[in-house]
C-alpha positions in Angstrom: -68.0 -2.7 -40.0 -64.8 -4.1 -39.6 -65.0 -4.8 -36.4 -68.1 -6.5 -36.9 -66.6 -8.7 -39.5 -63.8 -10.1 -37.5 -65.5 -10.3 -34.4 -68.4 -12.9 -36.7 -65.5 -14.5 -38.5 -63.8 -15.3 -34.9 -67.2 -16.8 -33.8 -67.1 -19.1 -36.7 -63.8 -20.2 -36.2 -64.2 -21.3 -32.6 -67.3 -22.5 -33.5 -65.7 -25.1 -36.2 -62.6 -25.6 -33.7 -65.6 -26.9 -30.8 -66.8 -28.8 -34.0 -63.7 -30.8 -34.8 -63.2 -31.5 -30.9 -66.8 -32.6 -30.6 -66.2 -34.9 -33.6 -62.2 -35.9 -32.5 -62.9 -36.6 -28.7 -65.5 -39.6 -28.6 -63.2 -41.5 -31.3 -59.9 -40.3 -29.2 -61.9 -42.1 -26.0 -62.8 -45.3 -27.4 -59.3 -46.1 -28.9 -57.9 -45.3 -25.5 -59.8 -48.4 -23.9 -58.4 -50.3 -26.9 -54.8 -49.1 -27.7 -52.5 -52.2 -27.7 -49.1 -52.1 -25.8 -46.0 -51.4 -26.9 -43.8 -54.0 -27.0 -40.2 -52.1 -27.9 -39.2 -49.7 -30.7 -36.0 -49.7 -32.7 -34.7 -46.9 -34.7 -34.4 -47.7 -39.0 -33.2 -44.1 -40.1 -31.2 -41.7 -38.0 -32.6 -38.0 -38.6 -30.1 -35.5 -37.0 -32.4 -32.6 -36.0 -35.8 -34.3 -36.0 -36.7 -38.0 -34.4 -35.6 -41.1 -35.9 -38.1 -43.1 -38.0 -38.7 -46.4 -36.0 -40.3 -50.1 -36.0 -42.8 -50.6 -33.5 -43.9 -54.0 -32.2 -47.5 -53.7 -30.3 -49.3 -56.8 -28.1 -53.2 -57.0 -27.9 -55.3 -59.5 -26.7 -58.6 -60.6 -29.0 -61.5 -58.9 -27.3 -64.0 -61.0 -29.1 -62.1 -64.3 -28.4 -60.3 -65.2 -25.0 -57.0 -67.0 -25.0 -55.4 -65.2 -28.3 -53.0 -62.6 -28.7 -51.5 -60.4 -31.7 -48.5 -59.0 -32.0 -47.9 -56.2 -35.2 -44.7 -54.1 -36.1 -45.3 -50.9 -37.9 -42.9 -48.3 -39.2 -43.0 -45.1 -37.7 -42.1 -41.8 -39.4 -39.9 -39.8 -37.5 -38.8 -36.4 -38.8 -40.6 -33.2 -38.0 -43.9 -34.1 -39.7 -44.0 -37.7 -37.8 -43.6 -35.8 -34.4 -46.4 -33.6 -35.1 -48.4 -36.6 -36.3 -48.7 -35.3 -40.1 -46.6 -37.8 -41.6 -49.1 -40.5 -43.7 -47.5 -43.8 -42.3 -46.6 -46.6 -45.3 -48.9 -49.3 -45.3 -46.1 -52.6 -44.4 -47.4 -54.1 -41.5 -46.7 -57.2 -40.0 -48.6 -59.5 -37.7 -48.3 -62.7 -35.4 -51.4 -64.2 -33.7 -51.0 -66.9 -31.0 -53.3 -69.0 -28.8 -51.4 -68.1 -25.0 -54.0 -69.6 -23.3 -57.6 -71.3 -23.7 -59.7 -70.3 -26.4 -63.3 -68.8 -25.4 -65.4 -67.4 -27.4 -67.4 -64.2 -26.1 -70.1 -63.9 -28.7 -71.0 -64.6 -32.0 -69.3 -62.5 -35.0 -68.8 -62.2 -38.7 -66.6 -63.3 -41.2 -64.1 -60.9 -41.3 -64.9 -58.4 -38.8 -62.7 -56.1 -36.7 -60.4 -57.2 -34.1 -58.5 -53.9 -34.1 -58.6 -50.4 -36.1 -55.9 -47.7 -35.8 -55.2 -44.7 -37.8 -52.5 -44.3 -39.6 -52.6 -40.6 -41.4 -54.1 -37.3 -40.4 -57.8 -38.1 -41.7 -57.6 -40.7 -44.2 -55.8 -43.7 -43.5 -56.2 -46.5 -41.5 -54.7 -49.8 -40.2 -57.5 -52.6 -39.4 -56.6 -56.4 -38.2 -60.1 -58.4 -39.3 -60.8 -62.2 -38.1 -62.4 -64.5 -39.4 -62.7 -68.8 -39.4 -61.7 -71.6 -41.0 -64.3 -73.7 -40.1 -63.2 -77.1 -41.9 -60.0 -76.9 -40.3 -61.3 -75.2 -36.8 -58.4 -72.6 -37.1 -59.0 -68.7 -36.8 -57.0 -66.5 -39.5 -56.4 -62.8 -38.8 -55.6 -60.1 -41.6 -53.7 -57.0 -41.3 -54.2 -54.7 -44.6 -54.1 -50.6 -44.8 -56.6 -48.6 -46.4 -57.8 -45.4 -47.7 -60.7 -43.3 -48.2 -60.9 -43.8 -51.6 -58.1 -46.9 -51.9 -56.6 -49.2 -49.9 -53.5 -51.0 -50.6 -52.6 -54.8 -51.8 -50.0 -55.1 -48.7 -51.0 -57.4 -46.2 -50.0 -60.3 -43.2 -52.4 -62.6 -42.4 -51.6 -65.4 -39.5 -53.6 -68.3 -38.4 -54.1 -69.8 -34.5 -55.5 -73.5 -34.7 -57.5 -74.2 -32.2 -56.1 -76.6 -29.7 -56.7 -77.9 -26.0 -54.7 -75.7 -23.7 -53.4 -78.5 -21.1 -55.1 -82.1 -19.9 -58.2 -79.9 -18.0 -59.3 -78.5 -21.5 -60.6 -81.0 -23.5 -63.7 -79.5 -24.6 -62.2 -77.5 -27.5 -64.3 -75.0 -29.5 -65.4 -74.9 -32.5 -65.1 -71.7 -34.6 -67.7 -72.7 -36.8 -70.4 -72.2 -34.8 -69.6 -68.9 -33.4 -69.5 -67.1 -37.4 -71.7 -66.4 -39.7 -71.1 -65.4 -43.0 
């Protein structure tokens, strides 16, 4: 009967380890088409034994809107529980958006919706840069801001790119205004 009962019990436990992998892989393959690049890294805390907790500066282009880029540092835990990925990352973020080039619009969007989404803890925290307009002043302002499953917190960046012709051949500039609703 024994047998019997860890042989079931085995089952069960590579059944729920194909569960979490069914549940882990799709999200693991769409951040990969969306993971930003890493700019540098600089070491904040020396840890003897373990690696070094770090500030991380990441580039990524506006997938929604052509001609803007974002740049955000986080903190990286280092230590054992940072290299293993346990570590719950704090929430001080900062971000930097730029026009590099002209701005296009690809589609139509909401007031803040998601330009970028990372996690930042095991299972309940995550990073999110939203977007959204200010259409009386034709300018787009994006928001970095952490949250949690059940609360997020009050620490934020938020950075603005007016909209502006992008050399003499550009003069029909945009209008943000009439690519989001609200």
């Amino acid at each position: 009967m024994s047998s019997r009962f860890l042989g079931l019990s085995g089952i069960r436990l590579k059944g729920f380890a194909f569960f979490l992998l069914a549940l882990a892989l799709p999200t693991a393959c769409a951040q990969a088409a969306d993971e930003p690049d890493l700019i540098f890294r600089r070491s904040t805390v020396f840890k003897w034994m373990s690696p070094n907790d770090k500030l991380a500066t990441y580039g990524l282009d506006d997938p929604e809107v052509e001609g803007v880029a974002c740049h955000f540092t986080v903190p990286e835990k280092g230590g054992f529980k940072g290299w293993l990925g346990l570590a719950e990352e704090v929430s001080d973020i900062s971000l930097a958006c730029r026009q590099v080039g002209p701005i296009k619009f690809k589609n139509k969007m909401e007031q803040g919706d998601d330009m970028f989404r990372r996690r930042r803890s095991l299972f309940f925290k995550k990073m999110q840069i939203v977007r959204g307009c200010d259409a009386k002043r034709n300018v787009l302002v994006y928001m970095v801001y952490s949250d949690r499953l059940i609360e997020g917190s009050p620490k934020n960046s938020t950075s603005t790119v007016p909209i502006m012709p992008w050399g003499p051949a550009d003069a029909n500039v945009q209008k943000c205004g009439e690519f989001f609703t609200q």
